[in-house]
C-alpha positions as CSV (number, residue, x, y, z in Angstrom):
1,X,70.0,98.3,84.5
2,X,72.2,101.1,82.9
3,X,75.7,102.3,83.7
4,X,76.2,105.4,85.3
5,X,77.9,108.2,83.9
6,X,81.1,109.5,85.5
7,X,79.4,112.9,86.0
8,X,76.6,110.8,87.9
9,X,79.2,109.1,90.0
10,X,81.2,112.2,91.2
11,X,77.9,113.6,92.1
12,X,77.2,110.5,94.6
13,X,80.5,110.6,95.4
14,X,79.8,114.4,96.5
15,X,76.8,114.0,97.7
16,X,78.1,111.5,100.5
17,X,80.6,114.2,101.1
18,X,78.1,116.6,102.0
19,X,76.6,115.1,104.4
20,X,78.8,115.2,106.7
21,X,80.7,118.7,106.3
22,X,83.3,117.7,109.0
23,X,85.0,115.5,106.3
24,X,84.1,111.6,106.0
25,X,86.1,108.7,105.4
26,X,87.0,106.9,101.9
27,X,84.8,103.6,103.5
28,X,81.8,105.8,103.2
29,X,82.5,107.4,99.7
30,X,82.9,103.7,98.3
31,X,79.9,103.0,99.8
32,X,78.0,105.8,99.5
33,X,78.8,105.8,95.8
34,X,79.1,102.0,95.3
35,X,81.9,102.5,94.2
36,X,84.5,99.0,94.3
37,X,87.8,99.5,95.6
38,X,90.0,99.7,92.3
39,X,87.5,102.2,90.8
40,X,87.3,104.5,94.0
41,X,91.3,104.7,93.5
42,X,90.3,106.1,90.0
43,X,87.3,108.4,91.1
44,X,89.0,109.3,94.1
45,X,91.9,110.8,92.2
46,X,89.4,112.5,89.6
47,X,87.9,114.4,92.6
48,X,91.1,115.6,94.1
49,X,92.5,116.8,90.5
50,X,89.0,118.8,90.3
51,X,89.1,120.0,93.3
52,X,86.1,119.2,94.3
53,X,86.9,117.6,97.6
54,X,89.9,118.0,99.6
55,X,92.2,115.6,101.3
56,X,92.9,115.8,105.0
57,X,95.7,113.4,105.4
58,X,95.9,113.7,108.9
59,X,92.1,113.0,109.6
60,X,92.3,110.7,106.7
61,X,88.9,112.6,106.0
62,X,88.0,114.4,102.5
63,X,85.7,117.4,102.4
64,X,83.5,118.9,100.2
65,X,84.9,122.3,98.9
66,X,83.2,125.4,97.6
67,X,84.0,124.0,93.9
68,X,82.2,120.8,94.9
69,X,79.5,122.4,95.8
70,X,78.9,124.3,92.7
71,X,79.4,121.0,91.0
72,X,76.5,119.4,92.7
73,X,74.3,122.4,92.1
74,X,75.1,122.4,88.1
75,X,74.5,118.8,88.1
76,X,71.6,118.8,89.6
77,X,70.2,122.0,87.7
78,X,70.9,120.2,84.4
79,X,69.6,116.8,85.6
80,X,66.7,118.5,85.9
81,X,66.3,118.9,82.7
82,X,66.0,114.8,82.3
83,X,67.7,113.0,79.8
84,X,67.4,114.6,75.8
């Protein structure tokens, strides 16, 4: 088994994110990414900074902005490419 990249885990992390584009819940990110709960603190953070998802405090929901979606596409553009 081999460790995932950080770029591979904000993807995931994204990628539960957009599938739901009403916002989901940071259960579901953790789980989605598999993610434990002292790294998702980490990763969680990372996102935010980046500004890849946003944070509705209220909803206690996070969303998948516009910037996050250009993420996933680039990610997934140069994954394509496989590992050199």
């Amino acid at each position: 088994m081999r460790y995932r990249t950080r770029a591979e885990i904000v993807s995931q992390m994204l990628q539960v994110a957009k599938q739901d584009l009403s916002g989901v819940s940071k259960t579901k990110i953790i789980y989605g990414a598999s993610l434990s709960f002292f790294q998702s603190k980490e990763y969680i953070q990372l996102v935010l900074d980046r500004q890849l998802l946003e944070h509705d405090r209220e909803r206690r929901r996070y969303t998948l902005t516009q910037k996050g979606i250009e993420y996933l596409e680039l990610f997934e553009h140069t994954r394509a490419f496989g590992d050199i």
